[in-house]
VOBA-1610 file (N, C-alpha, C; in pm, whole numbers, padded with zeros to 5 digits, always signed):
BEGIN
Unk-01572+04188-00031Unk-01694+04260-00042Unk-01813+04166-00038Unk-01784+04085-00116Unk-01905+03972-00079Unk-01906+03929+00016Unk-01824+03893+00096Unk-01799+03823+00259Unk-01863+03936+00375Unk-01853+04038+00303Unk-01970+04149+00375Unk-02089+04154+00357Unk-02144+04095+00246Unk-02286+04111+00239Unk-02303+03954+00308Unk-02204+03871+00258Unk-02292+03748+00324Unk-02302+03708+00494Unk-02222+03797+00565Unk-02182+03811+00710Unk-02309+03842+00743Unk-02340+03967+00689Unk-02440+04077+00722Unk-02616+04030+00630Unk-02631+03946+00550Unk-02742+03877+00570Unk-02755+03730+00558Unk-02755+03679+00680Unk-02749+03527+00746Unk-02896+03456+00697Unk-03024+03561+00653Unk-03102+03510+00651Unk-03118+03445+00457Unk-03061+03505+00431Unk-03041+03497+00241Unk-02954+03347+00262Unk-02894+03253+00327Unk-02832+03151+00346Unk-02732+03129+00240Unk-02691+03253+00186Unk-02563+03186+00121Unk-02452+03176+00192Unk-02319+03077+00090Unk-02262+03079+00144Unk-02162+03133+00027Unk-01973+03102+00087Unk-01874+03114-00022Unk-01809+02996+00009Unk-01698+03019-00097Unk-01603+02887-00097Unk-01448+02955-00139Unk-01370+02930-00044Unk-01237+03012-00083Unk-01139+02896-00110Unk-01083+03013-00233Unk-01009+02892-00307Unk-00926+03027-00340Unk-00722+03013-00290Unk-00660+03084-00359Unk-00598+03096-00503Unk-00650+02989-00614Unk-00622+02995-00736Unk-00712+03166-00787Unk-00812+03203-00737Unk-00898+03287-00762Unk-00800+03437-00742Unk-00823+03493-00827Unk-00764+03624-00796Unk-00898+03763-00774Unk-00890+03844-00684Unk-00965+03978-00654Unk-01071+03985-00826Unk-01210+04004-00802Unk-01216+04068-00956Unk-01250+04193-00896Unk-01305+04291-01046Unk-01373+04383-01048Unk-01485+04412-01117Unk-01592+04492-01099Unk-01714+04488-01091Unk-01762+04590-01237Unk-01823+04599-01279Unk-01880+04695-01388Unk-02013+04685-01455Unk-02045+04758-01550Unk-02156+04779-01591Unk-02146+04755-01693Unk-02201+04685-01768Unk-02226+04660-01911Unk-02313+04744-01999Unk-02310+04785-02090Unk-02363+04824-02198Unk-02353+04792-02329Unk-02496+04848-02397Unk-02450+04725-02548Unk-02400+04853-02633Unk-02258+04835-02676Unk-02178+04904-02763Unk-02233+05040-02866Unk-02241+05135-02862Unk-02278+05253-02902Unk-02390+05321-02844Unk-02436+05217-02718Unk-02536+05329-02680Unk-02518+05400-02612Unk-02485+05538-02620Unk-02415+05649-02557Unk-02521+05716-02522Unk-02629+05714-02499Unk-02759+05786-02429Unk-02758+05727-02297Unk-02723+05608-02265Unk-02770+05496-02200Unk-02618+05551-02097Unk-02471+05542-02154Unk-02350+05585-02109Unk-02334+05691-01998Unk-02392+05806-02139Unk-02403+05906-02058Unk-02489+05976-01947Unk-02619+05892-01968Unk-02688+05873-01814Unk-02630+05816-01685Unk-02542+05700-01748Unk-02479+05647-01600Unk-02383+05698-01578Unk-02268+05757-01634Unk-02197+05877-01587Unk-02238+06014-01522Unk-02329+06046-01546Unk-02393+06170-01522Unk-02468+06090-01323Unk-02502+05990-01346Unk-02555+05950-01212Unk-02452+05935-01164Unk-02348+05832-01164Unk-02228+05856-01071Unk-02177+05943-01053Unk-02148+06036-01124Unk-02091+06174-01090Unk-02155+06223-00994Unk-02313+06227-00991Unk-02405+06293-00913Unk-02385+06193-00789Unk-02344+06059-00772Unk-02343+06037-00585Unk-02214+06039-00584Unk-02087+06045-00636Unk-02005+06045-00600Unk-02011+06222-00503Unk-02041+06280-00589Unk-02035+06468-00546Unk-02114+06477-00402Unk-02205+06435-00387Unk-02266+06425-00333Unk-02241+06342-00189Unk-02148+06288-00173Unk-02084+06163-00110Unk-02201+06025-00085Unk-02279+06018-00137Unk-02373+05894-00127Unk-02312+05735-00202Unk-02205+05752-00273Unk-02135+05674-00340Unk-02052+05654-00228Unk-01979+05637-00133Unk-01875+05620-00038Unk-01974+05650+00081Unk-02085+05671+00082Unk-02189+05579+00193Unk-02228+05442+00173Unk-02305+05456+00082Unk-02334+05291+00013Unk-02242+05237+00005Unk-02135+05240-00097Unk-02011+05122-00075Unk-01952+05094+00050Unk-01961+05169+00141Unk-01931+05105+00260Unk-02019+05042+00313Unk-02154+05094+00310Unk-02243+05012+00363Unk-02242+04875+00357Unk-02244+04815+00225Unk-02266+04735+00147Unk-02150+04608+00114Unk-02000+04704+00117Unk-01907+04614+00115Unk-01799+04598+00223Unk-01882+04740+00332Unk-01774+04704+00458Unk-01641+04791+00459Unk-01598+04885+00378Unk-01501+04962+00375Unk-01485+05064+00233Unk-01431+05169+00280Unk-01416+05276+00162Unk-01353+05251+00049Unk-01494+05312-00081Unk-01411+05238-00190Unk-01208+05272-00191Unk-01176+05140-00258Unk-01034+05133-00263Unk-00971+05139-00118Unk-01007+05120+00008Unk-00947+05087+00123Unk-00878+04939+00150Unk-00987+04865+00032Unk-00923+04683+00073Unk-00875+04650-00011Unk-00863+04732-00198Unk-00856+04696-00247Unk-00683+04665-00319Unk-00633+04603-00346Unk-00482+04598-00439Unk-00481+04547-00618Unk-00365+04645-00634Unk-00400+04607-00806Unk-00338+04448-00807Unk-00449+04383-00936Unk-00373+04270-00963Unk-00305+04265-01109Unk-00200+04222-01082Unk-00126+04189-01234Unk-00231+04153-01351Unk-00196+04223-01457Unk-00275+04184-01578Unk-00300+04018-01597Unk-00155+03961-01547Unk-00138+03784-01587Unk-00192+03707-01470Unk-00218+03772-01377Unk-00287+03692-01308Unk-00449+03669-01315Unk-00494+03801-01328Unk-00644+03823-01374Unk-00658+03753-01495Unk-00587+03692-01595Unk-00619+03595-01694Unk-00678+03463-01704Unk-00585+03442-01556Unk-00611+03322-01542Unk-00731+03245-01529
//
């Protein structure tokens, strides 16, 4: 997913560095622990582009394929590492 954004803007000059000790991560949102006003706004928005299909526009846009099309689970013990 990153190798899609960095393909697709040449002018931002980053680069990557591949190294297979690295395993796939995954992405999320943080919040600071009990704030459930804050929660339930961002649930309530994803729900709203997922329904909407604007959530599986953008992620493709953005990372080059439909969410979970590239993706594979990784072992709990490897993601430790």
């Amino acid at each position: 997913m990153v190798l899609h954004y960095v393909a697709n803007n040449p002018a931002n000059k980053f680069k990557t560095v591949a190294d297979k000790e690295f395993v796939p991560e995954q992405y999320g949102i943080a919040l600071k622990k009990g704030n459930t006003e804050l929660q339930g706004k961002l649930n309530m928005g994803l729900a709203a582009i997922k329904a909407d299909g604007s959530y599986n526009t953008n992620y493709t846009k953005y990372f080059g394929s439909a969410p979970g099309a590239a993706t594979a689970a990784v072992p709990a013990a490897a993601a430790s590492k």
